[in-house]
N, C-alpha and C positions, 0 to 999 in steps of 0.2 A: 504494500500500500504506500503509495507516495502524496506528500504533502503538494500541491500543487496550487494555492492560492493562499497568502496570508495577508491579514489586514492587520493594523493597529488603529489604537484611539487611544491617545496618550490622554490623559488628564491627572491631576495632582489630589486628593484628597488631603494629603499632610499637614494644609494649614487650615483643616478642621479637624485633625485628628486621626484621622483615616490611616490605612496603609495600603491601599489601592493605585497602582501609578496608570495603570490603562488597562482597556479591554480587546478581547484580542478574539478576529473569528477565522478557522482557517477553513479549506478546502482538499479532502481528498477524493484523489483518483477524477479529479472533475463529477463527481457525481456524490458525495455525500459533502453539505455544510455544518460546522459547529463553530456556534455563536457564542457569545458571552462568557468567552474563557478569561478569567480576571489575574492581573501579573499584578504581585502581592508583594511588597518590601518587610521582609522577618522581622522581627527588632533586631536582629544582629548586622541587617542591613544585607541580604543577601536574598536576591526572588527567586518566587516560587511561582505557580500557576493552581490555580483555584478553579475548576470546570463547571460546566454549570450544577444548581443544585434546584430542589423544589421541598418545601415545607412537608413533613409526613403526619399523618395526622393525630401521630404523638406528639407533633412537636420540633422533632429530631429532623435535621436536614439530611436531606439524603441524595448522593450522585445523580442526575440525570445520565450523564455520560461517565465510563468508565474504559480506559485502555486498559485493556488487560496484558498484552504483549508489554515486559519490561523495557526491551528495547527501541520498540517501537515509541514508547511511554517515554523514553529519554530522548529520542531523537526529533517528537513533539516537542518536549520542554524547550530542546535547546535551540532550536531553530526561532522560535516563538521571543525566547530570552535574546537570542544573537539578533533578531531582526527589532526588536523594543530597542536595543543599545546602540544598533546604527542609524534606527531613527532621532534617537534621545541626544545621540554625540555620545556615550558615555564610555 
């Protein structure tokens, strides 16, 4: 499966509090979209990605989307992270 469209939308949350730096939707294979995957600054200052989620109705948030493939899993991440930091300058 190949990543073949990414977008960003940077935005800052931090000077409310937040750790949210942007939203992020990618494209594989041209034929499956996922949307509102959220690039997240740790407190130790190192991001992560947050995929989408939905309220259960315990309460308890739970995955919409879930990579099961580890590798594939990190090769989302890091493409996602590598493209946020050449848009960002960072």
């Amino acid at each position: 499966m190949e990543i073949t469209h990414i977008k960003i939308y940077p935005f800052d949350t931090g000077k409310i509090g937040g750790r949210t730096r942007a939203v992020a939707e990618i494209v594989l294979d041209d034929t499956l979209l996922i949307k509102d995957i959220k690039i997240v600054q740790s407190k130790t200052g190192g991001l992560f990605l947050s995929f989408p989620k939905r309220k259960s109705s315990a309460g308890n948030f739970v995955d919409i989307v879930q990579l099961l493939d580890k590798d594939f899993s990190e090769r989302v991440r890091r493409v996602i992270i590598d493209k946020y930091k050449e848009i960002m300058q960072i």
